[in-house]
N, C-alpha and C positions, 0 to 999 in steps of 0.2 A: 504494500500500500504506500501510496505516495501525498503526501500534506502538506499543501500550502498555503500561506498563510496571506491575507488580500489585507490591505488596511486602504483606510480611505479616511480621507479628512474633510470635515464638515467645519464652514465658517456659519455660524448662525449669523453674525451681522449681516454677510453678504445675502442669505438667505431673506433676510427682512428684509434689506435694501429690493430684493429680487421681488418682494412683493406690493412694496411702496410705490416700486415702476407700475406693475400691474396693476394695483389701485388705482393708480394716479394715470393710466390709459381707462380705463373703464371712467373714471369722473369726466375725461375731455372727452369722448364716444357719448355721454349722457349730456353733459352740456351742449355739444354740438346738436346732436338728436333733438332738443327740449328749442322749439320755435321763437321765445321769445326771452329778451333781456333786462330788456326793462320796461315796468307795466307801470301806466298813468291811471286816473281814472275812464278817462273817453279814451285811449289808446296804447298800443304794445309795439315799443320799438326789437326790430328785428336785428341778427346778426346779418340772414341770408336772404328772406327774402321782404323787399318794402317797394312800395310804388312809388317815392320820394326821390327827389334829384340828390339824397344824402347816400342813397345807395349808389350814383357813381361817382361819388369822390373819390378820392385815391387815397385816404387816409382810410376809409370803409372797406375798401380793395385787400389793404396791406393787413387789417384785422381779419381778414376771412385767411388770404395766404398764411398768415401766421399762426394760426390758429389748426390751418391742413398740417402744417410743417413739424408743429410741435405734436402732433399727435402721429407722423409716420417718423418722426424722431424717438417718439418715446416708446415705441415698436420695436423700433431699432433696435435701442437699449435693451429692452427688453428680451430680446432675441437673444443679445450679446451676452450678457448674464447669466441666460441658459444653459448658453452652448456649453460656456465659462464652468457653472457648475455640476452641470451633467457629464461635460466629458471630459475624462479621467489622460487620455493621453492625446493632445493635441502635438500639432508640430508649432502650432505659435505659441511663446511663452505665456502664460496665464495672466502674465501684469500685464501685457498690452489688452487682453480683452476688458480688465477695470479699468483700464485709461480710455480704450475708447467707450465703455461705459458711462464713463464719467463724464466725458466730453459730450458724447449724446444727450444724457442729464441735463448738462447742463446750456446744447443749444435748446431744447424743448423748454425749460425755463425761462431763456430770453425770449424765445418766441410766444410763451404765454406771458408774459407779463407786459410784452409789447400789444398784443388783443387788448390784455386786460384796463391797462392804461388807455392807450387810444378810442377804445370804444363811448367813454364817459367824454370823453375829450369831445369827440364829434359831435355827442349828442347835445353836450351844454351850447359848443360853439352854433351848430349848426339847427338843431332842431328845437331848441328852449326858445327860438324869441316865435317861430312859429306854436310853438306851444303856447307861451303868455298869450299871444296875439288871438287864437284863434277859442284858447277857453279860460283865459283870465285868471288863472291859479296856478302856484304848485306847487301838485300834489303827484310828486312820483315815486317810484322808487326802485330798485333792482331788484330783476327775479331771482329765485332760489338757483335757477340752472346757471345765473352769474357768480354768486355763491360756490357751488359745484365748481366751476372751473378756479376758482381762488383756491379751495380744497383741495385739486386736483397740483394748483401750483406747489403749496404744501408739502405734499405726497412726496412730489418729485425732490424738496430740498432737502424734507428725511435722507429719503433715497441719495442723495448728492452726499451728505455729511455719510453716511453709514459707506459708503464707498471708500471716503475719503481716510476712514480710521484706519490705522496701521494693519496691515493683511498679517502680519505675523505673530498678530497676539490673539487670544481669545480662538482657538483651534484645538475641537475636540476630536479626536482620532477612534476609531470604531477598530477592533482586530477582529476579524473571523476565520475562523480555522478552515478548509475546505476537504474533504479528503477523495482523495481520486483510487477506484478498484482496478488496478492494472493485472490484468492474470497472460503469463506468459508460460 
């Protein structure tokens, strides 16, 4: 009989990290999904779709791109992470998939905080004096699926910091015995 013995090391940080991504694509997949951002009393301003000449500004343009970007970025990541922790014998060193992790992290970060900022931006600039003008109050405020994508911004900076902690501490090691029946 022949036994060998398999270890394998598990980093819980990166595990959690691995799921803060996941989190944090599912919140920008529901925010995106959820039609409206910010709700008035007489009306709901849109991310995607509105009949207003605010929908083709190019600061409204740059929130919708940013908004696709950060969420096939944090896919990315996500994938990357995987591959990272599922598999045992790569030919690329393991630090480059947390770096290009990290780096994914962290462009889906700037691209939701750039939606997240711009969107209020247009609305005050662009659509508040139509607002005063045509119902004299206000009374607005942002929807929860705005919310969600803040959440979702969150998620990812968990995820960015838990990346960011030193890979070589905090490593717990599994041994399992295997035993192989060789008959010759």
């Amino acid at each position: 009989m022949e036994s060998g013995e398999v270890k394998v090391a598990i980093r819980p940080i990166k595990v959690i990290a691995l799921a803060n991504v996941l989190l944090a694509a599912v919140l920008i997949v529901i925010s995106l999904a959820v039609p409206y951002w910010l709700e008035a009393t007489e009306f709901k301003e849109r991310l995607w779709d509105c009949g207003k000449e605010s929908c083709q500004l190019p600061a409204r343009r740059i929130c919708q791109a940013a908004s696709i970007i950060a969420l096939a970025v944090t896919t990315v990541a996500f994938v990357l992470l995987l591959l990272r922790l599922l598999n045992k014998t790569m030919e690329l060193p393991k630090f480059r998939l947390y770096v290009a992790s990290v780096v994914a992290v962290f462009i889906a970060m700037i691209c939701l905080l750039v939606t997240l900022i711009v969107f209020p931006v247009v609305f005050v600039n662009v659509e508040m004096q139509d607002y005063m003008k045509n119902f004299g109050k206000f009374g607005w405020h942002f929807s929860w699926s705005y919310g969600v994508c803040w959440g979702a911004w969150l998620f990812l900076l968990g995820a960015a910091v838990l990346l960011l902690i030193d890979r070589k501490k905090n490593v717990y090691v599994w041994s399992s015995r295997t035993v192989h029946n060789t008959l010759l």
